[in-house]
N, C-alpha and C positions, 0 to 999 in steps of 0.2 A: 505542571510539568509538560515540556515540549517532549512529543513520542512519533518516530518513525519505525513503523511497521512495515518490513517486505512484501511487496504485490502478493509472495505466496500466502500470508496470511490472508491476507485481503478476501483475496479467490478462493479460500478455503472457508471465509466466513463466510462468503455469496453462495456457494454451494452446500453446507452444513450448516441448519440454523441450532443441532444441536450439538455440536462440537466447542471443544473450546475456545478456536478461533474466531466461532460467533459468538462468545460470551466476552470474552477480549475487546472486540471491533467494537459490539452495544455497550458494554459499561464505559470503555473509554469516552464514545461517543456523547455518553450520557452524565461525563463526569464534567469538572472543572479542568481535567488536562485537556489537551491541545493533541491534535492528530496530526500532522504533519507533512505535507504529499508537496509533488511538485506535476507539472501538466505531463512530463514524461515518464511518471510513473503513473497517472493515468492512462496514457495512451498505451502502457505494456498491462495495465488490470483489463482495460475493454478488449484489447487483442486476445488476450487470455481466456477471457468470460465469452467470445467469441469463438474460440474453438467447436467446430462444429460436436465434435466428441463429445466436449462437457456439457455443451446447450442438449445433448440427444441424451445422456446421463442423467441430469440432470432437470431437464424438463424448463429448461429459461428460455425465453425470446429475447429480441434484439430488446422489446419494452423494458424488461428488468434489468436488463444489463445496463442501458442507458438510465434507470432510477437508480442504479446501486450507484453507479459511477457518480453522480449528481449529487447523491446522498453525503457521498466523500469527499465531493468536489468542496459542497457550499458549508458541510460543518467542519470541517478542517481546515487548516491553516494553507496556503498558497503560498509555496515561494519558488524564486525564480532560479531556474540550476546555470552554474556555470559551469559549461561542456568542459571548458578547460583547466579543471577542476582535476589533480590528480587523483586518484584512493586506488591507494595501494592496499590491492586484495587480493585472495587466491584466485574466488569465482567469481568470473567474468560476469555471469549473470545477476552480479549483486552492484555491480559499478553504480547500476541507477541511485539506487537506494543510497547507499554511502556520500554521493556525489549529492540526494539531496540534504544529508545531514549534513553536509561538512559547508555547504550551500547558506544555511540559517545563516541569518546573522545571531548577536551573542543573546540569550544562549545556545549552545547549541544542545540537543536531544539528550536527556538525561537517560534514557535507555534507547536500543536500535534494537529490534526482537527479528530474526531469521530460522526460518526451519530449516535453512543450509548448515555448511561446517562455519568455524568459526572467521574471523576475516583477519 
């Protein structure tokens, strides 16, 4: 199974390694499905994981954020988004994401997991 996960999971597995969202992140990682990201939802996880707040909460430096990011980059699947891609959503803040599902070619994501409202 092809799976796109919301940066908030993401950042929520990078910050909680005993939360659900890191048990989510590692089993998937460590399954035979496929994680699914495109380079501009990496660039909105590192901006994220870069907040000065969460790195002072949380006790991470630029090193780990640069390993998580890496960790996602190179065991998950890469694909290329097209901006001109509509997804029609409520929250704006989810455009990325949706834009990299609908991005795949076939197939596309058998689930999209969001801790926002529905889309």
């Amino acid at each position: 199974m092809r799976i796109v996960l919301d940066t908030n999971i993401l950042v929520r597995a990078f910050v909680s390694s005993d939360g659900l969202a890191y048990d989510l992140v590692q089993t998937l990682l460590a399954s035979e499905h496929v994680l699914v990201i495109s380079n501009e939802m990496l660039a909105e996880l590192t901006r994220v994981l870069r907040y000065s707040r969460l790195q002072a909460e949380h006790c991470e430096d630029e090193e780990a954020v640069y390993d998580f990011a890496g960790l996602i980059r190179h065991t998950g699947e890469l694909v290329p988004l097209n901006i001109l891609t509509v997804a029609p959503i409520r929250d704006p803040a989810d455009v990325i994401v949706l834009q990299t599902a609908i991005s795949m070619r076939r197939p596309h994501p058998s689930f999209w997991l969001s801790k926002g409202s529905p889309f």
